[in-house]
C-alpha positions in Angstrom: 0.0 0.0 0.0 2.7 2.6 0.7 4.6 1.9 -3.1 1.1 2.9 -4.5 0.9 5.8 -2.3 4.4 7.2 -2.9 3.5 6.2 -6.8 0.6 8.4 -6.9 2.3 10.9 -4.9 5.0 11.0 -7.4 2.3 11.5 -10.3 0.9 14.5 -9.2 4.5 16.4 -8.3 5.0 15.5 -12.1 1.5 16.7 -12.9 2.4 19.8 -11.1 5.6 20.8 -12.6 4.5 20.1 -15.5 1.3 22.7 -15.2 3.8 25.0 -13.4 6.1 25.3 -16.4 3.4 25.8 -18.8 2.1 28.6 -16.8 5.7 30.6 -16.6 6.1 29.8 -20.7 3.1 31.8 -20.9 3.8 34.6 -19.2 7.3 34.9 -21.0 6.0 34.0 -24.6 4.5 37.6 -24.5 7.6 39.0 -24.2 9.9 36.6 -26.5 6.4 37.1 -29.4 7.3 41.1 -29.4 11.1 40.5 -29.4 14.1 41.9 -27.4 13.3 45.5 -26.3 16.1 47.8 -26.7 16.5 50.7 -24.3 17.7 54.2 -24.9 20.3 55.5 -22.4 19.0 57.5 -19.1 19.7 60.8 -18.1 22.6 60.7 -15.2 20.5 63.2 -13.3 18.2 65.6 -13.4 18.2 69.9 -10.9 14.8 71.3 -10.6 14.6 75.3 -10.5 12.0 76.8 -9.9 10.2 80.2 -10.7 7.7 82.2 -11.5 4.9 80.4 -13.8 7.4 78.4 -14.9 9.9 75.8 -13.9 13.4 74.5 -15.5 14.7 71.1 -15.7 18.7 70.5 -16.0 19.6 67.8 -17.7 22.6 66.0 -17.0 24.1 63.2 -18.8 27.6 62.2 -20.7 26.4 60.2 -23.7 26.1 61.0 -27.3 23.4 58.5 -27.6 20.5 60.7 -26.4 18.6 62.9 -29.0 15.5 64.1 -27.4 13.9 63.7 -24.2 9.8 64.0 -23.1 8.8 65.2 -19.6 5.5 64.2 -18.5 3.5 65.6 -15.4 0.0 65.7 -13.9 0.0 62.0 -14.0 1.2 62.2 -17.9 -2.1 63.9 -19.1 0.3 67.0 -20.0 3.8 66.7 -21.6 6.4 68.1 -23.1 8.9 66.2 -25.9 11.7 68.6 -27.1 15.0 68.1 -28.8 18.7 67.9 -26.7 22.1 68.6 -27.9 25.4 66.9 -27.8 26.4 66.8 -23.7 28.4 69.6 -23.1 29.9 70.9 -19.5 26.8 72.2 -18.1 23.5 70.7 -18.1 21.1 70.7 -20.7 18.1 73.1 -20.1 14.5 72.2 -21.0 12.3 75.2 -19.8 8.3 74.3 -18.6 6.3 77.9 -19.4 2.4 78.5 -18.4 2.4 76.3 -15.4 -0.2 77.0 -13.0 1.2 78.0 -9.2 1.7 74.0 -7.8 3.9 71.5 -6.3 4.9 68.9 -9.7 6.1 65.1 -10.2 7.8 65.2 -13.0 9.0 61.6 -15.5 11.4 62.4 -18.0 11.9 59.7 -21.0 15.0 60.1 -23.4 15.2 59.1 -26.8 18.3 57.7 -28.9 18.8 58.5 -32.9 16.6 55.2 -33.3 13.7 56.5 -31.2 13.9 53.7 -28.7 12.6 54.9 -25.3 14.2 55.0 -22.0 13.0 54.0 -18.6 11.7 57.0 -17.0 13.7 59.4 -14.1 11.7 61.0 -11.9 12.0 64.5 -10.1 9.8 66.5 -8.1 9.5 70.8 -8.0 7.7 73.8 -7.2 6.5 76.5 -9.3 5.5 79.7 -7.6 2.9 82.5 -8.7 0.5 85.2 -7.2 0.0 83.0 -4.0 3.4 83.2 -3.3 3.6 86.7 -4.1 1.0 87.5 -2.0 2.3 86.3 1.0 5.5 88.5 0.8 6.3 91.7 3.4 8.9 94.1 3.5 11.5 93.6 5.7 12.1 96.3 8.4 13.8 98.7 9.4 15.7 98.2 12.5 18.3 101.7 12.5 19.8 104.5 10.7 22.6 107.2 11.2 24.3 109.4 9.5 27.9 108.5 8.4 29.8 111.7 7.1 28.0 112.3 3.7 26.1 108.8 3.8 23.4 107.5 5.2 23.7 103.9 7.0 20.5 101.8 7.1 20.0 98.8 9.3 18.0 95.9 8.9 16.6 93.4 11.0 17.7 90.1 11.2 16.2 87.6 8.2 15.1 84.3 9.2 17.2 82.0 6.8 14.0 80.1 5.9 12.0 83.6 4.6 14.2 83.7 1.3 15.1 87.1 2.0 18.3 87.7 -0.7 18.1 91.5 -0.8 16.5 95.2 -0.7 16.8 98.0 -3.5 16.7 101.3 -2.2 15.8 104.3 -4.1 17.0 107.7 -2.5 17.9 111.4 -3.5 22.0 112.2 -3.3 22.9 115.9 -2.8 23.8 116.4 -6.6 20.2 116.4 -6.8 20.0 113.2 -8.7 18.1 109.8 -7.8 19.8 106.6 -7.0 18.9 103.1 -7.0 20.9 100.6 -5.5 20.4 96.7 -4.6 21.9 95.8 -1.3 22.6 91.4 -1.0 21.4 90.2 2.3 22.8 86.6 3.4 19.8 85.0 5.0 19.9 84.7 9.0 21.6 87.8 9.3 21.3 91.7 9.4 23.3 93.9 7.5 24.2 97.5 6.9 23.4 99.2 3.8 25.4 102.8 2.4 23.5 105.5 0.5 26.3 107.4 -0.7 25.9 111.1 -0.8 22.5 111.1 0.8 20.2 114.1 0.4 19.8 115.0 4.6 16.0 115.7 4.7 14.9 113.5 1.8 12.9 110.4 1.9 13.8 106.7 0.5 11.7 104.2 -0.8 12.7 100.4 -0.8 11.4 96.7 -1.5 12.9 93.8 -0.3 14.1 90.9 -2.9 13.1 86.9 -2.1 14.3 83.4 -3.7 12.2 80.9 -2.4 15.0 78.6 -3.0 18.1 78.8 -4.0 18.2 77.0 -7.0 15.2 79.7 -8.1 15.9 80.8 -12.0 13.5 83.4 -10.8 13.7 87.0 -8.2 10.3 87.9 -6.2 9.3 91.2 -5.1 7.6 93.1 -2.8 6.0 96.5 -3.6 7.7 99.7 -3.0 7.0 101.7 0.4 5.1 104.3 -1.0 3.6 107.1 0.3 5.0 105.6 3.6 8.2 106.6 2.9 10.5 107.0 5.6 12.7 110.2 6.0 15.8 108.3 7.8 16.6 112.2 9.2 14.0 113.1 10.7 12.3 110.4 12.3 15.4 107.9 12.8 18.3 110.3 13.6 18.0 112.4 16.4 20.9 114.1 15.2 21.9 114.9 11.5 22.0 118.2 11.4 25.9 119.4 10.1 27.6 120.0 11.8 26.8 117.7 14.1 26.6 118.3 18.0 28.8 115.9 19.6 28.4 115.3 23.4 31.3 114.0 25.0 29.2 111.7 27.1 27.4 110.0 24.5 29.3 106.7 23.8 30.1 106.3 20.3 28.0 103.5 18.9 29.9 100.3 17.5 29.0 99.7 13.6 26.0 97.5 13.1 23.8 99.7 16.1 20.6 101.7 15.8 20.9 105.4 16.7 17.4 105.3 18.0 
């Protein structure tokens, strides 16, 4: 009774192989039917920039072999297939215009002289708009003085995540003439900024410059202080008249200060 056990046993592990390696020859017949799929090369990598209504891709990669790329986004119902040149230094550049204020996956697909397709490289990015823009302020004011000739303005300290990068000043210098100047702020600090040849008695306007990132191909703005405009004489210096009164007991403030 066991040999007839073990014999039937044996059967149907046969039986079962058998079924089992029909069922995996038909799963890979589909693929050997449509023949051996050739693959064009991948981008190495890809830098998102972001900006305003728009967004760039760099493109990075060292072979000859790629021709032309397609980027796909919003789940591939909208894309983009455009032409790429020989790999040079830099990257290659492929610009996205009209995109609606959002937060993007992007695929990107290259394609050899032959048209064959590669896999896909993903890459993820922001494009800013009136939301953003909205949501700006001004930075302040925290000091002023008088410096000789000049005017010195201080600034308050940035927070390194507000993507503060700078302020342009517009002022009056005593030839009579207006100035406009843009002053680089490093996020997370203050800083100083010199109108040379201020007009003492004369107001300033100014706007304060954002990057949302730092790889942003684009500069934000906020709007001018306008009618607002602060006269740094009369309402931040106690003192600018020249010459100036100098009492021996006021200490001499060290540069970076308020004169308030």
């Amino acid at each position: 009774m066991k040999k007839v056990k073990y014999g039937f046993t044996g059967i149907s592990l046969t039986a079962c192989l058998f079924f089992a390696c029909s069922d995996m020859n038909d799963v890979h017949q589909q693929y050997l039917d449509q023949g051996e799929r050739i693959y064009a090369t991948k981008v190495d990598s890809v830098q998102v920039r972001p900006g305003d209504g728009r967004i760039r891709l760099d493109l990075f990669y060292k072979t000859q072999r790629i021709k032309a790329c397609t980027v796909y986004w919003n789940g591939r119902t909208d894309s983009l297939k455009t032409g790429l040149p020989e790999p040079a230094d830099g990257p290659a550049p492929v610009m996205l215009k009209d995109m609606e204020e959002n937060s993007y996956s992007f695929e990107i697909v290259t394609f050899d002289k032959d048209d064959n397709r590669s896999l896909s490289v993903e890459a993820v990015g922001e494009v800013y708009g009136d939301s953003y823009k909205s949501s700006l302020l001004n930075i302040k004011i925290a000091g002023a003085r008088m410096a000789g000739p000049d005017a010195e303005i201080a600034w308050e300290e940035t927070d390194s995540e507000s993507g503060i990068c700078g302020v342009q000043v517009r002022y009056k210098n005593v030839p009579g003439g207006e100035k406009d100047t843009v002053i680089s702020i490093t996020p997370g600090t203050g800083a100083w900024s010199v109108l040379p040849g201020y007009l003492p008695g004369s107001a300033f306007a100014y706007r304060t410059l954002f990057k949302p990132d730092t790889m942003a191909i684009d500069t934000f703005y906020t709007d001018f202080e306008t009618g607002t405009e602060i006269d740094v004489n009369s309402v931040l210096l106690k003192n600018y008249a020249l010459p100036i009164d100098f009492d021996p007991g006021d200490a001499v403030p060290a540069a970076g200060n308020s004169l308030q």
